[in-house]
N, C-alpha and C positions, 0 to 999 in steps of 0.2 A: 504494500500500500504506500502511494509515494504522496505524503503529505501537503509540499509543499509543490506543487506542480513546476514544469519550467515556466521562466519569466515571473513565476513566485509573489503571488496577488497579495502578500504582506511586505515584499519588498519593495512593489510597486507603490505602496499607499503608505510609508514610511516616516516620507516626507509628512501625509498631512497628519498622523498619528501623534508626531511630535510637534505639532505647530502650536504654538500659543497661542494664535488669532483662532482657530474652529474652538466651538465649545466641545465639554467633553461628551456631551449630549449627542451633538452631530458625530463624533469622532465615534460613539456607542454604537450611533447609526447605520457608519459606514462598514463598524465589525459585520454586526448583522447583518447588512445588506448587500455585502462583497465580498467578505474575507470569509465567515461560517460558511456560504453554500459555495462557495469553492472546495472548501478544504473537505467539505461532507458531503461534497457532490455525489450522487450513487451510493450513499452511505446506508439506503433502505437492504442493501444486500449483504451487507459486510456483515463478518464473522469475528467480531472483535476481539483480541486477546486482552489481558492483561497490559503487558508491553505496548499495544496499541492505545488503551485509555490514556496510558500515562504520559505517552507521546502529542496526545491529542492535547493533555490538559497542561503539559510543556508551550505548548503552540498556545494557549488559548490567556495563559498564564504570560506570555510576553509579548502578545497584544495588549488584553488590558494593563501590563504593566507600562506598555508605550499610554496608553491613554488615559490613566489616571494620577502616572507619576509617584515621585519620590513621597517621602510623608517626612514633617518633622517629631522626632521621639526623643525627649530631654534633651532640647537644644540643637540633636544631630539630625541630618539629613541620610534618610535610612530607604531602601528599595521596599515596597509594598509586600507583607506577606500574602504568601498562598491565599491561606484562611480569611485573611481581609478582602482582597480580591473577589473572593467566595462569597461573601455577607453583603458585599456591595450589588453582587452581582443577583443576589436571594437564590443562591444555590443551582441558578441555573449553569450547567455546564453544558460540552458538544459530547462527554459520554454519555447526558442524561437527554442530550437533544436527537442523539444517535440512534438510542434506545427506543424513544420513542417513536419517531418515524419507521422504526422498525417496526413497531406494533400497525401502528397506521399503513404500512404496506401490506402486512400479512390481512389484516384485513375487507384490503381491496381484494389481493387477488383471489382472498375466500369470497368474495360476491360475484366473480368472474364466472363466466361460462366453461363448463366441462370441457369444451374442445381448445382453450383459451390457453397461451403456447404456455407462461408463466405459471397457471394453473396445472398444466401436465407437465413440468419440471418442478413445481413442487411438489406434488404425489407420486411422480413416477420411481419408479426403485432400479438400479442398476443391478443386475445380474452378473457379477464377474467374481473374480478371485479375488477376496479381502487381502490390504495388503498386511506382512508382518507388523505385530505390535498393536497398541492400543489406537481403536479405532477415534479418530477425530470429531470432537463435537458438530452437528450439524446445525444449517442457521435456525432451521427450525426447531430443534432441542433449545436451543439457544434462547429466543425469543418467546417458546413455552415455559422456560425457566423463568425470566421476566414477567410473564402474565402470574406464576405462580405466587412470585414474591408479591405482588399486589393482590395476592387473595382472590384472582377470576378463576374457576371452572367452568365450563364450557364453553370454551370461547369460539368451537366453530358456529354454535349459534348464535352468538351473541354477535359475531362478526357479521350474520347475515344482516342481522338489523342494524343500518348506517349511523342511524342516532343512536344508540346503544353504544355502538364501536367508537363514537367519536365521543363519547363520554370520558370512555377507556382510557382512548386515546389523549385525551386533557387531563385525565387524573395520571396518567405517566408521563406527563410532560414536569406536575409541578409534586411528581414523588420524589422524595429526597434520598429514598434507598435504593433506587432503580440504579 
């Protein structure tokens, strides 16, 4: 997964990240509106590791830290923590935004028609020769895990119904344990 794509849409916007004429308002704006759906572009697929959150909330973590600056702390001039970062931001992260659009895709493609190509690479099963060693989580295990941590059963019905699903799908945007 290569984060920062080329021509690298945080390096591009650098300049106005550190500007002291944008507020930090506009500068929120343009994370959100240029720099996350770049970096999560296709992110409804991904099978995210470990190593992958961390990398993502590296990246997400020196943006805001361009856009909200240093802080002073008894007298000194100190780099923003993580956890301040965090609180400013009310918890919202790109592995908790990741997450979520995950749900919100599975979703869709559960109201999709049976012959419907996404629909039959989600259900469909490969038949071949397992490789040695422990089999690799699938996106789908993955994203059932998530609905589990929020406490949904049966989410293939619950997916049929769009209003139901988009319910879901807002309460795992603003879950803080997702």
């Amino acid at each position: 997964m290569d984060l920062f794509p080329p021509g690298s849409v945080y390096y591009a916007n650098l300049q106005m990240l550190r500007s002291q004429i944008i507020s930090r308002r506009f500068k929120l704006q343009i994370y959100k509106t240029l720099i996350r759906p770049v970096v999560t572009y296709g992110a409804e697929t991904w099978r995210l590791t470990a190593a992958e959150e961390n990398a993502l909330r590296r990246i997400e973590g020196k943006v805001l830290g361009k856009i909200y600056g240093p802080v002073v702390d008894k007298g000194v001039w100190r780099i923003r923590y993580n956890n301040e970062l965090c609180k400013i931001m009310g918890g919202e992260d790109m592995a908790r935004f990741i997450e979520a659009q995950r749900i919100q895709w599975l979703g869709h493609v559960e109201r999709m028609d049976e012959t419907a190509m996404p629909k039959r690479v989600l259900k469909g099963k490969l038949y071949a020769m397992r490789r040695t060693g422990r089999p690799r989580i699938r996106w789908l295990e993955d994203v059932i895990t998530d609905l589990r941590r929020m406490g949904i059963s049966g989410w293939m019905e619950k997916a049929r119904n769009r209003d139901q699903w988009r319910r879901i799908f807002e309460e795992a945007k603003a879950l803080p344990g997702l």
